[in-house]
DRENMAR-646045 format. One line per field, with one value per residue (C-alpha): residue in three letters; x, y, z. Coordinates in steps of 0.5 Angstrom, whole numbers. Example, Ala and Ser with C-alpha at 12.3 -4.5 7.8 and 13.67 -1.06 7.14 Angstrom:
2
residuo <- [ALA|SER] $
xx <- [25|27] $
yy <- [-9|-2] $
zz <- [16|14] $
This chain:
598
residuo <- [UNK|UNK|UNK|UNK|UNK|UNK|UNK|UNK|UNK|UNK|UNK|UNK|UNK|UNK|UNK|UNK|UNK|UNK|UNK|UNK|UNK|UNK|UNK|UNK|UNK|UNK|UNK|UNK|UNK|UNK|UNK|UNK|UNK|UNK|UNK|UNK|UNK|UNK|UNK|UNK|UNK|UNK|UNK|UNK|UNK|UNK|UNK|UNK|UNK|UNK|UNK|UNK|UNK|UNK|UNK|UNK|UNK|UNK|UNK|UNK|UNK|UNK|UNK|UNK|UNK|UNK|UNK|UNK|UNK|UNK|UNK|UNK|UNK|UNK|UNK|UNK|UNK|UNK|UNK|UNK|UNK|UNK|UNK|UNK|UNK|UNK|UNK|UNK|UNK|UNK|UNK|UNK|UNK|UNK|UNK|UNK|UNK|UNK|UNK|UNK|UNK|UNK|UNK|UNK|UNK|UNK|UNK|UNK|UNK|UNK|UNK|UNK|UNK|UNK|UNK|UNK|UNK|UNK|UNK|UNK|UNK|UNK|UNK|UNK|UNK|UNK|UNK|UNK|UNK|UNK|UNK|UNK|UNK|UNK|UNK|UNK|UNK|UNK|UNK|UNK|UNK|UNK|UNK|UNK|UNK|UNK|UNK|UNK|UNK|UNK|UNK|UNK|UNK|UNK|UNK|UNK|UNK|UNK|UNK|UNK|UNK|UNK|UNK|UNK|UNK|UNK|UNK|UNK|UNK|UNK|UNK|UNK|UNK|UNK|UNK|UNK|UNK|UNK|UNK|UNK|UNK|UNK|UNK|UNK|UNK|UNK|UNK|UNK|UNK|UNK|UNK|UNK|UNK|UNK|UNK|UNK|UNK|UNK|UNK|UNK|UNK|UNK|UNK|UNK|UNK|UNK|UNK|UNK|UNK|UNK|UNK|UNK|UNK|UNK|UNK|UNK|UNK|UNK|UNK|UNK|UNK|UNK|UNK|UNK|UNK|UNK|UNK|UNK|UNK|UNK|UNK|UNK|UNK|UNK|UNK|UNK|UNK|UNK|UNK|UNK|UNK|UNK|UNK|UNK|UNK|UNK|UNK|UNK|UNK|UNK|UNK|UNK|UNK|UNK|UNK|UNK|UNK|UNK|UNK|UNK|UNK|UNK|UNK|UNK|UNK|UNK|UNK|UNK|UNK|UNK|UNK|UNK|UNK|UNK|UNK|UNK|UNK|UNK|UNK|UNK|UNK|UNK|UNK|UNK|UNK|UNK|UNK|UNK|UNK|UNK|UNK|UNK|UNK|UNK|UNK|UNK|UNK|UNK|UNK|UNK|UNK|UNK|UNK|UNK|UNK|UNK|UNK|UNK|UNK|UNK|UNK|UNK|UNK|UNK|UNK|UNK|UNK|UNK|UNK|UNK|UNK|UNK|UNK|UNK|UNK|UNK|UNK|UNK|UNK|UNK|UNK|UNK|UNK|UNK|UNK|UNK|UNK|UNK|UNK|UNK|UNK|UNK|UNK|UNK|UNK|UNK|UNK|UNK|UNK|UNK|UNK|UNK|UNK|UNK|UNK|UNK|UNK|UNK|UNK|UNK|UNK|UNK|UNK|UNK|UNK|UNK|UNK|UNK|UNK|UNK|UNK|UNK|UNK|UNK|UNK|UNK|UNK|UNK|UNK|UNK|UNK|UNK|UNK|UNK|UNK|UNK|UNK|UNK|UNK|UNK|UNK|UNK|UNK|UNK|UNK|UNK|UNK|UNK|UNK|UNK|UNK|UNK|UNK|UNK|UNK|UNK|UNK|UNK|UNK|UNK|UNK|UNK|UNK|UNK|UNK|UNK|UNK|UNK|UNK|UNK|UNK|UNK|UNK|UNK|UNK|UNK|UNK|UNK|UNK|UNK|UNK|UNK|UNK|UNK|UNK|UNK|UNK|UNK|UNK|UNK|UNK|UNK|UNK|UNK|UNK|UNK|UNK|UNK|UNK|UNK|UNK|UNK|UNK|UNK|UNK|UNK|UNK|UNK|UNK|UNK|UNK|UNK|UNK|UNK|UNK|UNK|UNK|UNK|UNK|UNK|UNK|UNK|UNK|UNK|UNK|UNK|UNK|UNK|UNK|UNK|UNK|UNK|UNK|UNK|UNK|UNK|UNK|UNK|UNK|UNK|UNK|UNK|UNK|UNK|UNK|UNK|UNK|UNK|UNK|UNK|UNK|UNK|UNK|UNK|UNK|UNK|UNK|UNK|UNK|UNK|UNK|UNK|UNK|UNK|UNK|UNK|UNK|UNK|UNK|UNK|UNK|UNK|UNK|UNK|UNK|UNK|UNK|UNK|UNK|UNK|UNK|UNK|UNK|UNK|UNK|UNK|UNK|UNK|UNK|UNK|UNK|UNK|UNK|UNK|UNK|UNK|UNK|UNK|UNK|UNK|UNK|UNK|UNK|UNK|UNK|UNK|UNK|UNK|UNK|UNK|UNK|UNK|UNK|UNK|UNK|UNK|UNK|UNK|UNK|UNK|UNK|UNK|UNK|UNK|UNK|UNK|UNK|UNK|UNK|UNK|UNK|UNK|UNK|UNK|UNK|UNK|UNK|UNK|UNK|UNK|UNK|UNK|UNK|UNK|UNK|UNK|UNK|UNK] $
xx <- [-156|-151|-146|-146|-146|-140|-137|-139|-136|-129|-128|-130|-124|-120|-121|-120|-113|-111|-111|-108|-102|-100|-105|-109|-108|-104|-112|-109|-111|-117|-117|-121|-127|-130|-137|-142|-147|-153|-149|-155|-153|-147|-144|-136|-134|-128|-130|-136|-137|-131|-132|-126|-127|-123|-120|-122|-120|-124|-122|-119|-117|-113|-107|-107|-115|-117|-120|-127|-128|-133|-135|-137|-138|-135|-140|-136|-139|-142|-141|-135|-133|-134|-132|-126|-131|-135|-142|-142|-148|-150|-155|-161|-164|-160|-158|-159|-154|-152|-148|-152|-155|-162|-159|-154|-159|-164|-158|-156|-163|-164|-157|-157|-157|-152|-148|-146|-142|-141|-137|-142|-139|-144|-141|-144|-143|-140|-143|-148|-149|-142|-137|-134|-135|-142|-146|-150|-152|-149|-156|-153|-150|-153|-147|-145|-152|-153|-147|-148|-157|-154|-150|-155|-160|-155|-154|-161|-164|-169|-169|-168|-172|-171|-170|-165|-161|-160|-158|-152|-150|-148|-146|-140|-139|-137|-133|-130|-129|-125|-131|-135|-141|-142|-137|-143|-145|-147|-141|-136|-139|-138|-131|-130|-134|-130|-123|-126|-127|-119|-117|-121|-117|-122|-121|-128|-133|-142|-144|-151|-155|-162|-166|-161|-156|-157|-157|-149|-148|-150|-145|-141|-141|-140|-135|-131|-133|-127|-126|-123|-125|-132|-136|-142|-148|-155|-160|-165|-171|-168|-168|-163|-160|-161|-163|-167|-172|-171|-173|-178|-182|-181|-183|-190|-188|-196|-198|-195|-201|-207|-202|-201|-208|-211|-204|-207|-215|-212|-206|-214|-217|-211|-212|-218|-220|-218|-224|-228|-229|-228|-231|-233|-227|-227|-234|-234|-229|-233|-239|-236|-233|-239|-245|-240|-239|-246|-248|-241|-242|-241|-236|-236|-231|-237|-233|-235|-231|-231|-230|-224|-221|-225|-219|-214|-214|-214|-207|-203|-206|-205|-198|-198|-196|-195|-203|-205|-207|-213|-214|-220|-223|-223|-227|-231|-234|-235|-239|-244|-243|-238|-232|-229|-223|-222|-222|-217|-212|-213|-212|-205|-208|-207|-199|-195|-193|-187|-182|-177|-176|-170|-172|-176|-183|-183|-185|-191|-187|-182|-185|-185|-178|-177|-180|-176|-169|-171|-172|-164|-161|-156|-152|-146|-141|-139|-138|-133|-138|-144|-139|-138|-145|-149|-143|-145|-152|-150|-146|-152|-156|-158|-154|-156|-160|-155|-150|-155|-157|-149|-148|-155|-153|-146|-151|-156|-155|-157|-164|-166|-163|-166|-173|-170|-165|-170|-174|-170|-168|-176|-176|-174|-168|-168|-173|-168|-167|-173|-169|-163|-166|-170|-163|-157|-160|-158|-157|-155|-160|-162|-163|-159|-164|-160|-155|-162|-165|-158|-157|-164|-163|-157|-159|-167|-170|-166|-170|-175|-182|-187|-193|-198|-194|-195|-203|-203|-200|-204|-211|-214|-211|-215|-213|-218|-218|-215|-210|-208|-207|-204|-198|-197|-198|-192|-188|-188|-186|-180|-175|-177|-170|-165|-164|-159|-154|-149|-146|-153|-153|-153|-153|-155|-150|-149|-151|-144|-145|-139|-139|-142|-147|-153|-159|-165|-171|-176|-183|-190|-192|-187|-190|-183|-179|-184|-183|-183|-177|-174|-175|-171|-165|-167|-165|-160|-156|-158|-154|-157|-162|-169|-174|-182|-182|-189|-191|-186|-186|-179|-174|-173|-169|-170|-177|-181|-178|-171|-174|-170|-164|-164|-164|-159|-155|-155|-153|-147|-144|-145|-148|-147|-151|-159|-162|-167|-174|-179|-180|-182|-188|-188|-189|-196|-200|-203|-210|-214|-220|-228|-227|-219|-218|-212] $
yy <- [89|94|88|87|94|95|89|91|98|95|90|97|101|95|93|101|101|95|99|104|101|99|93|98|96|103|106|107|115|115|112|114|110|112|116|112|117|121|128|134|140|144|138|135|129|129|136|138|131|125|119|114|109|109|103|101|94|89|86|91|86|83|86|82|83|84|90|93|99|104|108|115|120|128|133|139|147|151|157|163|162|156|154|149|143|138|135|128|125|118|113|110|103|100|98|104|106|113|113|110|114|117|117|122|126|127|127|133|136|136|138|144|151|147|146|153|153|145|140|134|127|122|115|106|103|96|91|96|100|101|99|93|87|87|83|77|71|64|59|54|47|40|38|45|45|39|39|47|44|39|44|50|44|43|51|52|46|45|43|49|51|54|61|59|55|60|65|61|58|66|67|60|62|70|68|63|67|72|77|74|77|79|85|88|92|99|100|97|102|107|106|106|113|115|112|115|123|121|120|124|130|136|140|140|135|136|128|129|123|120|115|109|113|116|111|111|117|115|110|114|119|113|110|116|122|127|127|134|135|133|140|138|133|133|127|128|122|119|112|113|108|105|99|97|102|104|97|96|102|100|94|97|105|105|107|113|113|116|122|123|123|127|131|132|134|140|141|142|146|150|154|158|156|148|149|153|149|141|144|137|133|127|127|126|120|116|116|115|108|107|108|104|98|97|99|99|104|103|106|108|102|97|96|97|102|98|101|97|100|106|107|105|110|115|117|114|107|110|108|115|120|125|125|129|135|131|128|132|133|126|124|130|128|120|123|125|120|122|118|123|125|116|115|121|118|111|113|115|121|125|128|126|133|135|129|130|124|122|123|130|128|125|130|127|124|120|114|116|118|111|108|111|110|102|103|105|101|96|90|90|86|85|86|92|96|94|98|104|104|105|110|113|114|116|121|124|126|134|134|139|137|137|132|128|127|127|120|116|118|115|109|107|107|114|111|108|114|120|120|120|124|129|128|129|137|138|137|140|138|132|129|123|122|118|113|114|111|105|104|105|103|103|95|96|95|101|98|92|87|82|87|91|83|82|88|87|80|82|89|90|84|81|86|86|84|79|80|78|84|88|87|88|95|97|95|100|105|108|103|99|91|89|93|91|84|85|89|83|79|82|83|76|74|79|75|69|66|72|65|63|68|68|75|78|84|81|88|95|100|105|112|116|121|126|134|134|140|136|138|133|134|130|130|132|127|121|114|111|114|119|125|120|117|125|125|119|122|129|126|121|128|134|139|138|143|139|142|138|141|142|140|134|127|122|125|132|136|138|136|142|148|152|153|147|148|155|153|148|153|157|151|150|157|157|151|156|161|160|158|163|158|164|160|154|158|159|150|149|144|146|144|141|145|143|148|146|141|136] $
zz <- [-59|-56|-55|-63|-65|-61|-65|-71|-70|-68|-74|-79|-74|-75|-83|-84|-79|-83|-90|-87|-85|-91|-93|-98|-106|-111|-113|-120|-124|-128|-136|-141|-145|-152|-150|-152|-151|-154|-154|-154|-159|-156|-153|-154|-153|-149|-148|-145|-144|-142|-141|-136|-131|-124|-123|-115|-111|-111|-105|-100|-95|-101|-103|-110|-111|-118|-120|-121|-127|-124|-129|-129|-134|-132|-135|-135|-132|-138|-134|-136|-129|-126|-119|-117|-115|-117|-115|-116|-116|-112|-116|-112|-114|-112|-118|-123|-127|-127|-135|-139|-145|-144|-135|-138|-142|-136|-131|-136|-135|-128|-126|-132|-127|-122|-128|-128|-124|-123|-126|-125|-124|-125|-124|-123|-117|-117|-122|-125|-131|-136|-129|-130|-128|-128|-123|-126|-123|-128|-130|-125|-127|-122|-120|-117|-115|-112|-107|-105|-104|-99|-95|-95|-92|-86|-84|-85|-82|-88|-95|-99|-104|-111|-110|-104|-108|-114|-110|-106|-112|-115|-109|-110|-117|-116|-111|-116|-120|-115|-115|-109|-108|-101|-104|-107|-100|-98|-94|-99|-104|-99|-100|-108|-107|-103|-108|-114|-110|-108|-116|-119|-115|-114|-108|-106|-107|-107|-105|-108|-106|-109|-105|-104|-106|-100|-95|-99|-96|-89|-89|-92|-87|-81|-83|-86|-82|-84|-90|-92|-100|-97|-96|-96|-98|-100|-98|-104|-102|-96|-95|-90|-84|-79|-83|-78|-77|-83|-86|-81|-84|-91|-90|-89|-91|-93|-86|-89|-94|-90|-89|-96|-98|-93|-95|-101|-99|-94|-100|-104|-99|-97|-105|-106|-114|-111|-105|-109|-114|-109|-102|-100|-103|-96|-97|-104|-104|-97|-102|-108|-104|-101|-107|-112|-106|-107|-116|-119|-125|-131|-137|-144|-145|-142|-137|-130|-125|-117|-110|-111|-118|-116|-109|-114|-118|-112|-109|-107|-109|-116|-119|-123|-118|-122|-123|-116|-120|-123|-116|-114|-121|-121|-114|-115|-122|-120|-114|-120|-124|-129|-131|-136|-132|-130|-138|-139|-134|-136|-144|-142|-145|-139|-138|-132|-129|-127|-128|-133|-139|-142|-149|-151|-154|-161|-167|-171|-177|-173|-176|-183|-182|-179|-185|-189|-186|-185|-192|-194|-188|-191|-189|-184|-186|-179|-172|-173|-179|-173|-168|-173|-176|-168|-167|-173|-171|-164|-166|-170|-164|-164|-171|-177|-183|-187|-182|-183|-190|-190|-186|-191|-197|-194|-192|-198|-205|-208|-211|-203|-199|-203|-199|-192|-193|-196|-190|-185|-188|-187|-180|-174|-171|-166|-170|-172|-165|-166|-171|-166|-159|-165|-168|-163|-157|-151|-148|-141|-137|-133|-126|-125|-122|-120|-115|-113|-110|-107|-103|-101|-99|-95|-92|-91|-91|-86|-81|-85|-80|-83|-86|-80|-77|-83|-84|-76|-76|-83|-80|-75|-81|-87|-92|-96|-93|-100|-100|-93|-95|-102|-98|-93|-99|-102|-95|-94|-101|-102|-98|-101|-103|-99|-94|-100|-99|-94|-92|-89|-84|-77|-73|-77|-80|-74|-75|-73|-79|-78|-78|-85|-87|-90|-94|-94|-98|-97|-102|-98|-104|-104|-103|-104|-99|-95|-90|-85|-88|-89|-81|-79|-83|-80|-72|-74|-77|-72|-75|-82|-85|-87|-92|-93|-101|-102|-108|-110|-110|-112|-113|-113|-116|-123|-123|-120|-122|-120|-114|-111|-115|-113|-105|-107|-110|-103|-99|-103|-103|-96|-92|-85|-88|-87|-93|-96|-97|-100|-107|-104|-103|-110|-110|-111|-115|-121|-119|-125|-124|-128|-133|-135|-141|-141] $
């Protein structure tokens, strides 16, 4: 292993000495593209807010390598006297696009108070969200196929299967087409940041990562470990390197969930109205398991609630984490027979705390005033009046009545348009955003599943274990036998075609990260990348300063409060200085008690 490391290491001194020797392509300036987005009120474009893309080889090792178009949108500082540095933010998935219309609006929000000061950059990755190429899979041809069928056979010793063949056959036409594949990666990414931070030409940069994104850092920091405008980095979510380990635990990250839940119990026992009014909650949960494993209870919708649907609608087996505050209502109330909180989660009724949304809920005649707008629409002509009628609806975003009473009165005939255009002057404005996000949608998907399957097939899965393994390590833990064999279930499918896909990682990235200051925040409550994660990250950076965020779950800033913006905010005016870390005594759940309404 050391052996391969030590190789790894060199072929990566080597690459980058070549570059500098003269091998690297000109990185061209920044050029502007139309911002196509929802502008929240106050915002310009071209102002407040600019578009562009930073033109990056594809092909570093090529000196004629085609481009790749990473786009970014710049989110200029509202303060008076703002600071001659950016924040740029590092998008997790992998995959997720960080330009799109509604990440613009909830990156806006959570970014907010750092953007006094800030200018923030938000950008795509290679092949994802408005960069360009973007990476998609051809539906193979049989011929093609047929041929690469044969050849995968050989190396592989077996007769591919499905999955393997599709993947090999992206692999050949990428590379076809003069965009291989096996240039989408983690360190090749590292690379474009790190050439956009280099045109975009501010004198001191925040790399402020989210999950993957911060395991982009972490390469970032290896194999760039002085860069001079890189005054400081945030790790927010850790899903850090090396990938070995690190992929060994995500393969079965749920050994962290008996953690988490007795997390959650001492969490309740530690406030007061929480213990007094659920003293009992671990006793509560073993004998709620235990009576409905023998009478399952039943429920106002003539269904019955198992033990096993019972222990999935408890944290973290429930998939709304933002739930944990009615977690001890819940349990204490089923402990008595009660399922009234059970049916208000199940009815969607029962908000999700704390995160943001992209999109403000909608006023309650939204859907009159859909009505009416569907009832004046007219046809378009062709593809250049489609083009101008959605910027036209984007445009509206936030606007004034009287704006858009203006824009349908252009649009329908006067008979037709009357009824909306009244209507929109009786509601708030933002209620024609509900018209907006129906009408003018945005068409690019939020996360690139294609690019997420193929990073994972080339970068985790090859040091993932198996399920066997799995299931061996979860079973002495507290974890029902269903969940255990759905994990090992889903570990063995998850590289399921990756074989296909030439370009794996044979050693892991290693963790040389340079003299970065590094902030890591890691959720108490996070089952994607839980504490645990945030601890590896912690050892492979010791200098870094690592902060268990109380009552946070993924992704953490701008979701729980100013509290985290406020310690950011201490950290980059001077990383040197010890961080004030009082409000995080502030950060506590907001316990639904018995006599709380939802």
């Amino acid at each position: 292993m050391k052996k391969l490391l030590r190789t790894h290491r060199v072929l990566w001194v080597l690459f980058w000495t070549m570059l500098a020797a003269g091998c690297q392509p000109i990185v061209e300036k920044p050029f502007n593209r139309p911002c196509t987005l929802y502008l929240p009120q106050g915002e310009i474009a071209g102002k407040t807010i600019q578009c562009g893309f930073v033109r990056v080889p594809w092909d570093r090792s090529t000196p004629n390598s085609p481009p790749a178009d990473l786009a970014y949108v710049l989110l200029k500082a509202t303060g008076k006297s703002p600071r001659p540095a950016a924040i740029v933010h590092v998008a997790g998935g992998p995959g997720a696009g960080s330009t799109l219309r509604e990440s613009v609006l909830e990156l806006g929000k959570r970014y907010a108070s750092l953007r006094e000061e800030y200018d923030i950059v938000l950008y795509d990755q290679r092949g994802m969200g408005n960069s360009q190429p973007f990476f998609a899979c051809a539906e193979p041809d049989e011929p093609t196929l047929a041929t690469l069928s044969d050849t995968l056979a050989e190396s592989l010793g077996r007769q591919p299967t499905a999955d393997e063949q599709r993947a090999a056959f992206c692999a050949h036409t990428t590379a076809a087409q003069g965009y291989p594949a096996s240039l989408l990666s983690t360190a090749t990414s590292a690379a474009d940041l790190v050439d956009l931070l280099e045109v975009l030409d501010y004198p001191a940069y925040t790399l402020y990562g989210v999950s993957y994104g911060t395991r982009l850092l972490m390469a970032l920091m290896h194999f760039f470990p002085n860069l001079p405008t890189v005054h400081s980095i945030v790790l927010d979510s850790p899903y850090p390197l090396p990938e070995d380990t690190v992929n060994q635990l995500m393969a079965s990250s749920e050994r962290e969930f008996p953690e988490l839940f007795h997390q959650l119990l001492a969490a309740c026992a530690s406030e007061r109205a929480c213990h007094t009014a659920y003293p009992e909650l671990a006793e509560q949960y073993a004998t709620v398991v235990e009576t409905l494993q023998e009478t399952p209870l039943p429920l106002p919708d003539g269904s019955e609630l198992t033990a096993e649907a019972f222990q999935r609608a408890v944290f973290p087996l429930a998939p709304a984490i933002g739930h944990v505050p009615y977690m001890p209502r819940l349990i204490s109330e089923l402990a008595e027979g009660n399922s009234a909180t059970l049916m208000q989660l199940r009815s969607g009724l029962v908000p999700s705390t704390h995160h943001l949304t992209a999109l403000d809920s909608e006023h309650p005649r939204t859907g009159e005033l859909v009505d009416a707008f569907l009832a004046c629409q007219v046809d378009l002509a062709d593809a250049t009046t489609q083009a101008a009628y959605d910027q036209g609806l984007i445009s509206l975003w936030d606007a004034p009545p009287e704006r858009v009473a203006a824009f349908l009165g252009e649009l329908c005939a006067a008979s037709s348009g009357n009824a909306a255009s009244l209507l929109v002057q009786e509601l708030p404005i933002g209620t024609f955003n509900g018209v907006i996000v129906r009408f003018a949608p945005e068409l690019l998907p939020a996360i690139n599943a294609e690019l997420n399957r193929k990073l994972l097939c080339t970068e985790e899965y090859p040091f993932a274990t198996t399920g066997e393994r799995v299931a061996q390590q979860l079973e002495p833990l507290d974890l029902p036998d269903f969940f255990v064999a759905e994990v090992a279930q889903r570990v063995d499918s998850q590289s399921d075609g990756c074989a296909g896909w030439p370009s794996r990682l044979t050693a892991p990235t290693p963790t040389s990260p340079g003299k970065y200051p590094v902030l890591i925040l890691s959720g108490d409550f996070d089952p994607l990348t839980p504490p645990a994660f945030g601890q590896i990250a912690a050892e492979q950076l010791p200098a870094s300063l690592w902060i268990r965020v109380p009552n946070a779950t993924h992704s953490i800033l701008g979701n729980y409060g100013p509290c985290i913006a406020a310690l950011t905010q201490q950290f980059l005016e001077d990383p040197a200085r010890p961080v004030d870390l009082a409000c995080l005594q502030t950060m506590r759940i907001p316990w639904v008690l018995p006599e709380d309404t939802p």
